[in-house]
N, C-alpha and C positions, 0 to 999 in steps of 0.2 A: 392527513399526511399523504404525499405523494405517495404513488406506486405504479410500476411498470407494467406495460400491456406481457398479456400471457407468453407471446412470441418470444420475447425478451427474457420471462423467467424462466422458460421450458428448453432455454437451448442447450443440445449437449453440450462438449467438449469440442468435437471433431467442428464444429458450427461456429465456437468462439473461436477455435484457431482458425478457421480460416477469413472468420473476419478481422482478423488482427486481434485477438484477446488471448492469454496465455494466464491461467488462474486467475480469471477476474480481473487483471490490470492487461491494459489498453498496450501494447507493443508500441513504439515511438513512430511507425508510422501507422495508426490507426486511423481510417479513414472517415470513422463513427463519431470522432473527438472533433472533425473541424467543418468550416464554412467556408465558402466562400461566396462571399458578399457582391453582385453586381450592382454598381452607384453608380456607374454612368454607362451611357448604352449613343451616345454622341458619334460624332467622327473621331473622338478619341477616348475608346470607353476606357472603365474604371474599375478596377476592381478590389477588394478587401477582403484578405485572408485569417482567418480565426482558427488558435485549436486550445482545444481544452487537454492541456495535457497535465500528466499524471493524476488522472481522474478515470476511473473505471467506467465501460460503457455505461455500463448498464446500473452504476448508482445515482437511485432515484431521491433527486435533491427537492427540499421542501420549499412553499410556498415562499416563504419568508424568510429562506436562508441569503446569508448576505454573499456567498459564495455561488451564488446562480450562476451557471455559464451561461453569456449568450443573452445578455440581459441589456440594455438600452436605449438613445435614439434610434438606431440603425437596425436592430434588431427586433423595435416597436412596428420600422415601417417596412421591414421586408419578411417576406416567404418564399418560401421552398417553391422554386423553378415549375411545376405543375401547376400551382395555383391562378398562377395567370394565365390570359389568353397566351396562344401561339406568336411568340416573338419573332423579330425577323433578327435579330441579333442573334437568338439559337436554332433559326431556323436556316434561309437556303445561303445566310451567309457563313455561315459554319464551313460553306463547301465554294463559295466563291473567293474567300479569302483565306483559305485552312493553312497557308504557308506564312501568316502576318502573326506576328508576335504575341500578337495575342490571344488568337486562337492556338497557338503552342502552347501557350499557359494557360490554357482554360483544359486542356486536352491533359496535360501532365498533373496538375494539381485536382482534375475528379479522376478518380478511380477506375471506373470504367470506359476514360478514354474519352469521354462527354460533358455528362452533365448530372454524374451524382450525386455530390456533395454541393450542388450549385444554388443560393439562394437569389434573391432578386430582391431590390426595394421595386417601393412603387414609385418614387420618383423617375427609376431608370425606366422602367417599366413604360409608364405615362410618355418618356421620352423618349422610348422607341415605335411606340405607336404615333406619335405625333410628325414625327419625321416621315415616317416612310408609309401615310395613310393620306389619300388624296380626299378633301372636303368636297359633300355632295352640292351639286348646283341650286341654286336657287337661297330664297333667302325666306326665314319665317320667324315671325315671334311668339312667344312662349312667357307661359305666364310659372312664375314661381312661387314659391307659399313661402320656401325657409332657404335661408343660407348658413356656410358655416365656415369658419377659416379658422383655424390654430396656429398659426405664424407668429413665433416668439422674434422678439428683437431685442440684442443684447443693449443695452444703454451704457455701460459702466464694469469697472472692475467688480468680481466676486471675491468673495470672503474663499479662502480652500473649500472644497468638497460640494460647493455650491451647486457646482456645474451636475452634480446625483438627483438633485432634486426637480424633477418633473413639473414644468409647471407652463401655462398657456398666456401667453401676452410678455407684459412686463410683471404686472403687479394683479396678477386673477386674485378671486374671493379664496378665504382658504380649503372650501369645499371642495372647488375644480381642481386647486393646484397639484397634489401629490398624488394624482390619480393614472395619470399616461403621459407621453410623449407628444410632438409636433412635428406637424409638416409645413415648413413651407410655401413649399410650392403647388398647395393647390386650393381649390374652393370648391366644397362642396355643394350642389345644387339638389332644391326637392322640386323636381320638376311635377306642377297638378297634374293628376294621372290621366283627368278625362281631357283636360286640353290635348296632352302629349297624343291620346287616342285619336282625338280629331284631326290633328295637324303633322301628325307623324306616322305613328302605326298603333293599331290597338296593343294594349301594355298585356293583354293576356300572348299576345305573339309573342312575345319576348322569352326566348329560353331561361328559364329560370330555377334554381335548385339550392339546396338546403345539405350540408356536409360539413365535415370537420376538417379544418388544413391538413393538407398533404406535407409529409413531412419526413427526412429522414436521419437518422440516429433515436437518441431517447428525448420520448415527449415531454419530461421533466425539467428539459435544459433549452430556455427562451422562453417565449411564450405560446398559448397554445387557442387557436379561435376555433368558432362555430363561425361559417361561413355563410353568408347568403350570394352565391354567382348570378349576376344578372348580366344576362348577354356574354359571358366568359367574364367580366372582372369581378375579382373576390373584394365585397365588403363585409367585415368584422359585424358581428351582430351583439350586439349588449345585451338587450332582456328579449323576450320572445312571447306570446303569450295568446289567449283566447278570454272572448264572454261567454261563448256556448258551451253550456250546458256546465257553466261554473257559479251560478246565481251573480247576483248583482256587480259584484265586484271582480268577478273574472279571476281566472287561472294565468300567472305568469312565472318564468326562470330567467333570471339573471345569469348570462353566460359569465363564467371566471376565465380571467387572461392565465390561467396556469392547467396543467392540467387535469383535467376530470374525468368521473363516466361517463362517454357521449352517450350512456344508455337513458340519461335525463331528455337530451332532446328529440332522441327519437320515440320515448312517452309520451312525449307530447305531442310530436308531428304525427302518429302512425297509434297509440293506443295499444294496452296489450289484450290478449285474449283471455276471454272470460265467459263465464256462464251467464246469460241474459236471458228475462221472459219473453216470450214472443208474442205475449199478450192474449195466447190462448190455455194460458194452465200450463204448456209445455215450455224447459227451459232447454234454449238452445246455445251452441257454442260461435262465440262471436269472434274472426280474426281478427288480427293487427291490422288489417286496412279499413276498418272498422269508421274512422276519421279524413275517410277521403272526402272530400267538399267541403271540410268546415272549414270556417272564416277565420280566419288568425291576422297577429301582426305582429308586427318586429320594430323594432329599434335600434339603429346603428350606432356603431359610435361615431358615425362622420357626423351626427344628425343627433346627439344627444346633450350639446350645450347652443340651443336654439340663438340666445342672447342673453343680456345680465338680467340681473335681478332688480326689480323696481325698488324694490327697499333693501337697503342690506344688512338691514336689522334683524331681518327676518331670517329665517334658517331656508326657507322655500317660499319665493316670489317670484318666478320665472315671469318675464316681458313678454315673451312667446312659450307658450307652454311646448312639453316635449312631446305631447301628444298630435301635435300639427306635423310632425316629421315622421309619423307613422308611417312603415310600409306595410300595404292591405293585402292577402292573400287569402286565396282557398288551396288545402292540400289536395295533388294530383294521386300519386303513385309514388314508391320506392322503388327505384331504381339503382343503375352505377351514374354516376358523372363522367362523362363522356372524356377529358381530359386529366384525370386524376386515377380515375378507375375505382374509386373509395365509391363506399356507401353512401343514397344522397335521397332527398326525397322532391322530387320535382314540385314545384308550385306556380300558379296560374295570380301574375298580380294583376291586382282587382284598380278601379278606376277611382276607389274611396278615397284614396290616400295619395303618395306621391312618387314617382318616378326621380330614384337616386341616379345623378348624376355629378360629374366632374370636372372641374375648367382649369387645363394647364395654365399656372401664372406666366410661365416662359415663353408657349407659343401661342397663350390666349385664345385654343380650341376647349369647345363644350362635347363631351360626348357620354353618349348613357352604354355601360358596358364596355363593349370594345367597338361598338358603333359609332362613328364620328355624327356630330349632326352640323357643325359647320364653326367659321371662326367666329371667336366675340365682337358684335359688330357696336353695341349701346346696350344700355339698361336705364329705367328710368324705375322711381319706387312709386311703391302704391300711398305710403302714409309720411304724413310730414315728421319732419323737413322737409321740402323739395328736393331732390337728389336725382342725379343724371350722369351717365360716366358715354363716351362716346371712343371709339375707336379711330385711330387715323392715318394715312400713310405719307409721309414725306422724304420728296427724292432726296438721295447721300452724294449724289455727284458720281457714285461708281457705276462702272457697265458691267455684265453678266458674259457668257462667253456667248451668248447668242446675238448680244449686241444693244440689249435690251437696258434701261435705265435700273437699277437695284432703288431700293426704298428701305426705309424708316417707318419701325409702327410707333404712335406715341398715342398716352393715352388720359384723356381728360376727363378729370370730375370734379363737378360741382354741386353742390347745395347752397343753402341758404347762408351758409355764412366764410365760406371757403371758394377758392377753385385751386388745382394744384393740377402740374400736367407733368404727367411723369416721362419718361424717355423711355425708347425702345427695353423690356425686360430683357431681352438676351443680351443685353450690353449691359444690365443697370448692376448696382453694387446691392450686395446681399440685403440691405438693410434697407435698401430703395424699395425691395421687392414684397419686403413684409412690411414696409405702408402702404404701397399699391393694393396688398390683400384684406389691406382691414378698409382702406378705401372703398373698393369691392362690397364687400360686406355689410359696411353700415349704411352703403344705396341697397344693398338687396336682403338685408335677414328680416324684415319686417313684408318683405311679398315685393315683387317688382315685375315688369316686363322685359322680357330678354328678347334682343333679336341676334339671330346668328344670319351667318352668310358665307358663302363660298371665298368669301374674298376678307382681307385683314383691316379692311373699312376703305372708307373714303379718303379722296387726294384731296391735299390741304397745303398750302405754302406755310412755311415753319415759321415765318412771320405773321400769318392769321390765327397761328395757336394763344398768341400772349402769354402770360406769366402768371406764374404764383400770385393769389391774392387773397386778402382776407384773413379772414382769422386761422393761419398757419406757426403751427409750433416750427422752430428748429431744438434741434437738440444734440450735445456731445455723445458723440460713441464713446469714448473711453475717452482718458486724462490725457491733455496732452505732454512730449517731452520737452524737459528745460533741461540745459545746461548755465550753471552761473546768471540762473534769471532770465535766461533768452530763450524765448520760445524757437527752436528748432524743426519740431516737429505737427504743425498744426492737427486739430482732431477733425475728421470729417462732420460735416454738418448734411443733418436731412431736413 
């Protein structure tokens, strides 16, 4: 059963009233009851306002209740405004545009004038840093172990109520489906850790720390993660776990998306204090840091459905086991998180395993954290089919205000028994974009070469791209309309 952190149980009177509570019921402008949601962070951002009203702050709602507040797509793929790196959307443009409409409404609807009631997805997120983050020079390639994409695409009309059910692709196994939510727009990459070390920077450089999302109102209403921050971006961590000193099969926890005692993962990371022999007859007292250097490793959930199952007859036959999307570390120290201020245990990853990273589908940058490493330039796979995706740019006819020709990215792939060339993503329709990512994916979930570059690839005449070929599905979005037998309304075709 849920339950409320102490803060929350211990509060006088004088403390609820002045957070807007009045005998346990939430006053109509309670600031603890609502969200708001940033979904777009563009030249014309977005925003999404939520409140839970007539619901007491501070009742702690269960696991399983069908009245969660705060529960969905949107709410799977954002967090609380802390948890990401430093935005330029709440940062110095807050003050260069503070008279624009929408910083009026970012200012009136938090509380204190800011940013306290302010969540963020990671879409807006991904799309603020990619705008306003210039790519480093030069160009390199990178070897990858694992990919992973969750980009559902709608096919067809739903049965009511349909749209509650969780589920990955069109038609996932039923084990994946009711399990989470999807994104879109992005591809997660496991970058080999000792490649990344030789050809970037060693991955123990990497600031990296171990916390619980930052978060505010009651931890009961949404969901609630164990976070691993690599380079400032928070990824969701699933199971967690050690071989040392657990015999053959190792000690592990499964983090729950609700919430729990973070006192589980900090057992694990940091150890409590105990009486220990010191292997002279005398017994001495051991502290909690007791577990600094040991070897551990994590599993995300960007990185936790590697690819399908070879049989699926089987309850568990993973193609790529989940164990190849390990991320390797030794514990540091317990510390604060430098941008949350919350309790955090820093950690040192190790070269074993693989460097999480992430490739906007929209502007086709790769970056680990909030490091850019440069734009998608090709990928070729390591295992057959043969599979090869290439990036490209071609002029649109338009000029720039510098006088300069504007371009077109498009982007080609092929295997053995297809080629399909998609159109610039920031122009393309929603459902063009979740083919392009499973495109992506089935070149790279089995391991592939990635090269990135400072530039959005190579110049190409739109006439040397050619066309669709080979064994390419189309398929209806939805029904199309007739009036009196005449088709009116054709359905788009991908």
């Amino acid at each position: 059963m849920a339950s409320l952190p102490a803060e929350f149980l211990e509060a006088d009177e004088d403390t609820m009233q002045q957070a807007g509570i009045r005998h346990g019921i939430p006053l109509h402008i309670e600031r603890l009851n609502q969200r708001h949601v940033l979904t777009g962070s563009g030249p014309v951002p977005s925003l999404m306002s939520m409140e839970a009203q007539n619901l007491p702050t501070m009742n702690a709602i269960g696991e399983l209740d069908l009245g969660r507040p705060y529960s969905g797509a949107v709410h799977w793929n954002s967090l609380y405004w802390t948890n990401f790196p430093p935005l330029y959307i709440f940062g110095s443009a807050m003050v260069e545009f503070e008279d624009s409409d929408f910083y009026k409404a970012v200012r009136t609807m938090n509380s204190d004038g800011k940013l306290a009631e302010q969540w963020v997805t990671y879409e807006a997120a991904r799309q603020d840093l990619c705008l306003n983050t210039k790519m480093p020079k030069g160009s390199k390639t990178l070897k990858i172990e694992v990919a992973q994409y969750d980009g559902q695409r709608d096919t067809a009309w739903k049965f009511p109520l349909q749209a509650y059910m969780p589920k990955r692709d069109n038609h996932r196994p039923y084990e994946v489906q009711a399990r989470r939510f999807w994104d879109n727009g992005v591809v997660h990459l496991g970058i080999n850790a000792m490649d990344f070390s030789q050809k970037v920077k060693p991955v123990g450089d990497i600031e990296t720390y171990i916390h619980m999302n930052d978060l505010n109102g009651n931890p009961t209403w949404g969901y609630y993660h164990c976070i691993m921050r690599v380079g400032g971006w928070p990824f969701r961590i699933s199971r967690i776990g050690s071989f040392e000193g657990h015999g053959p099969d190792g000690l592990s926890f499964t983090a729950c998306i609700h919430h729990y005692d973070e006192q589980c993962i900090w057992s694990l990371l940091e150890g409590n204090s105990e009486m220990v022999s010191d292997g002279k007859g005398e017994m001495v007292l051991q502290d909690a840091s007791a577990l600094v250097g040991k070897k551990m490793w994590a599993m995300l959930y960007d990185f936790d459905f590697l690819g399908p199952k070879r049989d699926e007859s089987k309850a568990y036959d993973p193609e790529i086991p989940v164990e190849k999307g390990y991320v390797w570390f030794t514990v540091e120290e317990t510390t604060r998180e430098p941008q949350t201020g919350k309790k955090a245990v820093r950690i040192k990853l190790l070269d074993e395993g693989i460097v999480p990273a992430w490739m906007d589908l929209k502007y086709l940058q790769v970056w680990v954290g909030d490091a850019p490493l440069g734009c998608f330039n090709e990928a070729s796979s390591d295992e057959p089919p043969a599979s090869k995706i290439k990036a490209y740019r071609v002029l649109d006819g338009t000029m720039d205000a510098t006088g300069k020709p504007n371009s077109k990215r498009r982007l080609v792939t092929e295997n053995t028994y297809s080629k399909i060339v998609f159109q610039d993503p920031q122009d393309m329709d929603k459902y063009d974009l979740v083919d392009m990512g499973w495109a992506i994916k089935d070149c790279c979930y089995q391991g592939c070469s990635l090269t990135i570059g400072s530039r959005p690839g190579e110049w190409i005449e739109e006439e040397a791209l050619g066309k669709d070929e080979g064994h390419v599905y189309e398929k209806t979005i939805r029904l199309p309309l007739m009036n009196k037998g005449v088709l009116i309304d054709p359905p788009n075709q991908t």
